[in-house]
C-alpha positions as CSV (number, residue, x, y, z in Angstrom):
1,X,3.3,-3.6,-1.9
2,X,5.1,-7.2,-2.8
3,X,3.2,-10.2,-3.3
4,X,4.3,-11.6,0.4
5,X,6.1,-14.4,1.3
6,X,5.1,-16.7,3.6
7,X,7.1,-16.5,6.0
8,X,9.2,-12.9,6.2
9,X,6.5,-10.4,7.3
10,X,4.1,-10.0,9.9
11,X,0.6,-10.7,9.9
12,X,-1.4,-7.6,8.8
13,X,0.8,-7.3,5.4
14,X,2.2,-10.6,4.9
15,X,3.4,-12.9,1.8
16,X,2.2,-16.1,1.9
17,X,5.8,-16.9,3.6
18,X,5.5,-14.2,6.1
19,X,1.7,-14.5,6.7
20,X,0.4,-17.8,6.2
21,X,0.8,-13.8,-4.0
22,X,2.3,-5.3,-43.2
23,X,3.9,-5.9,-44.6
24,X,0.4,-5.5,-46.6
25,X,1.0,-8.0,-49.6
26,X,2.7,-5.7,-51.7
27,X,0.5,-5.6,-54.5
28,X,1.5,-7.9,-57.5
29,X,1.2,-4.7,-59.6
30,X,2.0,-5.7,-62.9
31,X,2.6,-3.9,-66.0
32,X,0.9,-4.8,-69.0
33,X,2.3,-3.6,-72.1
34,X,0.1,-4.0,-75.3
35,X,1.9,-3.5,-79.0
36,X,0.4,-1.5,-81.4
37,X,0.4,-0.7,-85.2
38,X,3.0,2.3,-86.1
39,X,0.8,5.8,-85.9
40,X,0.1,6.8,-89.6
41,X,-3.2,4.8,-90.2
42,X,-4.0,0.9,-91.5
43,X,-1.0,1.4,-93.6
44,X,1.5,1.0,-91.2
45,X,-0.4,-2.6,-90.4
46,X,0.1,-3.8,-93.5
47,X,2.5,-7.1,-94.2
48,X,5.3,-4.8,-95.8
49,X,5.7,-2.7,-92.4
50,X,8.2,-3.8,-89.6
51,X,5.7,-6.4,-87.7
52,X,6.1,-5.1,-83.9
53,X,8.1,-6.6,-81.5
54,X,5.9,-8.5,-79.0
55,X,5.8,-7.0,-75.2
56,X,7.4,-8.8,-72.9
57,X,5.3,-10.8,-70.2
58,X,6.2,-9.4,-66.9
59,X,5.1,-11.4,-63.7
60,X,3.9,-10.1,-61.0
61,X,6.0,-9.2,-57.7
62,X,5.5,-12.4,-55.1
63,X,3.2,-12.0,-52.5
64,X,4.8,-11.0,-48.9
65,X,3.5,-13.5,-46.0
66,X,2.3,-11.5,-43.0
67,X,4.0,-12.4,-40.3
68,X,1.9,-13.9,-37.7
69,X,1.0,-11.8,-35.0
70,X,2.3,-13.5,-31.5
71,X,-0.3,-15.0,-29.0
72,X,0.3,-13.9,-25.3
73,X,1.1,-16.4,-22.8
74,X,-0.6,-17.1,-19.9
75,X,1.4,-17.2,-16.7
76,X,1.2,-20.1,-15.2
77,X,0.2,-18.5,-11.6
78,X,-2.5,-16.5,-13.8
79,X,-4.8,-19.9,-14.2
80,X,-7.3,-20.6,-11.7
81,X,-6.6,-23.9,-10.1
82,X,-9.1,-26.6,-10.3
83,X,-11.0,-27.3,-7.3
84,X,-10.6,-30.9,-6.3
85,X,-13.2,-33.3,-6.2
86,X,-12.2,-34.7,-3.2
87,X,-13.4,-31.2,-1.2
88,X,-16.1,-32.6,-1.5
89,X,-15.9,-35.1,1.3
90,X,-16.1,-33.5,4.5
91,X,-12.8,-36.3,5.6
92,X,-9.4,-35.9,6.0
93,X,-8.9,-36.5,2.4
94,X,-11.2,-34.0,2.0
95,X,-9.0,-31.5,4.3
96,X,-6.4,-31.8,2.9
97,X,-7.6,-31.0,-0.6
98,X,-9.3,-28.2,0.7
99,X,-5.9,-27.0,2.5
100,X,-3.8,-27.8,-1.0
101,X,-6.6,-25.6,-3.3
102,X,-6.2,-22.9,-1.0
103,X,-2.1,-23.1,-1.3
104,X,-2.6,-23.0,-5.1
105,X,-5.4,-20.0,-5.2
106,X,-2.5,-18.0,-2.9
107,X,-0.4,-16.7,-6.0
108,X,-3.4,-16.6,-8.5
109,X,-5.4,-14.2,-6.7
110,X,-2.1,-11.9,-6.6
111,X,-1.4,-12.4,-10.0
112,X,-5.4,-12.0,-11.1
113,X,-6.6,-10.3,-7.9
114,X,-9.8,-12.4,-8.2
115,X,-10.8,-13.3,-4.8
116,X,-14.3,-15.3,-5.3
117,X,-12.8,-18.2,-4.5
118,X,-10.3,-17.5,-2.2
119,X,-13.1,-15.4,0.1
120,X,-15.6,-18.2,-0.3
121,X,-12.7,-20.2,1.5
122,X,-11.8,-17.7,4.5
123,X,-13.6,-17.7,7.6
124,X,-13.8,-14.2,8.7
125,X,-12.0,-14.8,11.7
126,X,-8.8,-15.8,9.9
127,X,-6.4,-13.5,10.2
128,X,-3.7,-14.3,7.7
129,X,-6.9,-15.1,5.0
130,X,-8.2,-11.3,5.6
131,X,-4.4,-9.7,5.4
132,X,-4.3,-11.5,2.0
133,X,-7.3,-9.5,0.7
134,X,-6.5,-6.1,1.7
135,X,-3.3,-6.4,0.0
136,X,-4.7,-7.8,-3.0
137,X,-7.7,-4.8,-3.2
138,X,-4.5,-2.9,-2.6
139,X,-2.9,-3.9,-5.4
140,X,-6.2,-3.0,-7.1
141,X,-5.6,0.6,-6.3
142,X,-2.4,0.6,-7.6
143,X,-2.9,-1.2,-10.4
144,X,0.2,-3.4,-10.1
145,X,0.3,-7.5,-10.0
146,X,1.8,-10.1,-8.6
147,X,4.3,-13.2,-11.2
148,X,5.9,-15.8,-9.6
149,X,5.4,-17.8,-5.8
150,X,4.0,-20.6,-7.8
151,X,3.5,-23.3,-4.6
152,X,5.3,-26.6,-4.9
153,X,3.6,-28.8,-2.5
154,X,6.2,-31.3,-1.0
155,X,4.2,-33.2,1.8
156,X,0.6,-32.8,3.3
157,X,-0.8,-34.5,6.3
158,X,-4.3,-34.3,7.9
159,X,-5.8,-35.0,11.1
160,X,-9.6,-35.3,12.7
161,X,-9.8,-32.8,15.9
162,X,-13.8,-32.8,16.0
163,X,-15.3,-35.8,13.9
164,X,-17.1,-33.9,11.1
165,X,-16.3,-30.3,11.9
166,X,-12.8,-29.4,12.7
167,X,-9.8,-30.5,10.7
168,X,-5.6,-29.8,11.0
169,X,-3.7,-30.4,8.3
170,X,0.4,-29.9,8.0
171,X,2.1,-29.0,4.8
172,X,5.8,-28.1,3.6
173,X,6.0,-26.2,0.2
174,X,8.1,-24.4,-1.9
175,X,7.2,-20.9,-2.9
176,X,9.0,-20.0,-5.8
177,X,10.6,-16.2,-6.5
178,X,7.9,-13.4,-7.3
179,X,7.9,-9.8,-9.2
180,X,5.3,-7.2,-8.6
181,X,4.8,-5.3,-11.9
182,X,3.2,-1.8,-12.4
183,X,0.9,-0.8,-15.2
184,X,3.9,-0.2,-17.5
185,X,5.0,-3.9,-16.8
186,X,7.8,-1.9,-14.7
187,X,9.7,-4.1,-12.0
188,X,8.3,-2.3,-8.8
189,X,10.0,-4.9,-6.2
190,X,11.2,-8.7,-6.3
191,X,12.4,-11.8,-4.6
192,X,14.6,-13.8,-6.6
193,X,15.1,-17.0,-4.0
194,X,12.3,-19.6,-3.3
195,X,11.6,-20.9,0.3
196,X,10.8,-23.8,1.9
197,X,7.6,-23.3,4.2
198,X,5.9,-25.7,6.8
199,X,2.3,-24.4,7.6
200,X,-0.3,-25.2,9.9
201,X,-4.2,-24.7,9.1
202,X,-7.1,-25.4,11.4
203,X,-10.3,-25.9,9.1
204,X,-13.2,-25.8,10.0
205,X,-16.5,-27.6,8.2
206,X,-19.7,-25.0,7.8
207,X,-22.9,-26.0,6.3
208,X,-21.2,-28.9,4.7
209,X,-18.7,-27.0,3.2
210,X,-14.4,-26.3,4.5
211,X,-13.8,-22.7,6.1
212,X,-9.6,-22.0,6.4
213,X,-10.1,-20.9,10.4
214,X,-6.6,-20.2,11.1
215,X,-3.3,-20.4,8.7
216,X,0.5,-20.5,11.2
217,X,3.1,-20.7,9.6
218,X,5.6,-22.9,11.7
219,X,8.6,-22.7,9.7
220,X,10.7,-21.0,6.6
221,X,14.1,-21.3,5.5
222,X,15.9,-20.8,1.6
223,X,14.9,-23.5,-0.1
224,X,18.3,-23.8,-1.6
225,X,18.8,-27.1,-3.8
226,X,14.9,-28.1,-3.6
């Protein structure tokens, strides 16, 4: 199962294009040598004996540097977007942050499959929003994730249907290439070109907060040279 893209597969397993996802320090050992008076008693310490040579100081081996052990990085599609303040005007400013957190929580719940905030956003009636998290409890099962279709948002526009409940908003993104990984961090499938994707949501407003209602995805083509 691929992380989908918006707009090349039907609704019921879509993408968001196709259903709008030691060294140990090496011990300094050193040797210490100590000189001593010639075996035959006090005699041989006397000032007519052969005074003994004095032991060379030997230093110590240098002290190997650990290497430091590499931090991972974070994909970028792997950190949860902030939710704007602005959602929390029920406006069409407020639409259209509402519609632009939901474009940036589609690859981070494929890449994290943490849906809280991407189910607090669906309304159960929205088709394309319940396709998205069967294939991410999917991807549960198999264990594999989602890099990549990072969302470029290129223009948004929102309109008042219903004052103070029902919203439309229009956007055109880029959705960038995407790898699904198994366990092994095996290549399981990819897309390597982006695509350039106008989308239609109807949002709704419910108990003061927005509901995604309906996502249509009007049209995708390569987004070759964006």
């Amino acid at each position: 199962m691929r992380c989908p893209q918006i707009a090349s597969r039907p609704v019921g397993n879509v993408r968001l294009a196709g259903r709008l996802r030691a060294m140990r320090p090496s011990g300094g050992t050193a040797a210490l040598l100590i000189g001593a008076c010639a075996v035959g008693g006090l005699a041989g310490c006397t000032r007519d004996s052969v005074e003994p040579t004095p032991a060379p100081t030997v230093s110590s081996s240098p002290t190997a540097t650990p290497s430091p052990t590499p931090t991972p990085t974070t994909p970028p599609e792997a950190i949860a977007p902030e939710r704007p303040a602005a959602m929390d005007e029920i406006s069409v400013d407020g639409a259209e942050a509402a519609a632009t957190y939901f474009l940036q929580l589609y690859p981070y719940v494929y890449a994290t499959r943490d849906l809280a905030e991407w189910s607090i956003l669906s309304d159960p009636e929205c088709i394309f929003c319940a396709s998205v998290i069967s294939n991410v409890e999917a991807q549960q099962e198999s264990g594999t994730v989602n890099r990549g279709s990072l969302i470029n948002l290129q223009e948004i526009e929102a309109r008042e249907i219903t004052r103070g409940s029902w919203f439309g908003v229009n956007a055109t993104f880029v959705e960038g290439p995407s790898t699904e990984l198994d366990q092994a961090g095996a290549v399981v499938s990819e897309r390597a070109e982006s695509t350039l994707n106008t989308v239609e949501f109807a949002l709704t407003v419910k108990d003061g907060a927005w509901t995604v209602r309906e996502v249509e995805v009007l049209e995708s083509v390569p987004a070759e040279g964006v």
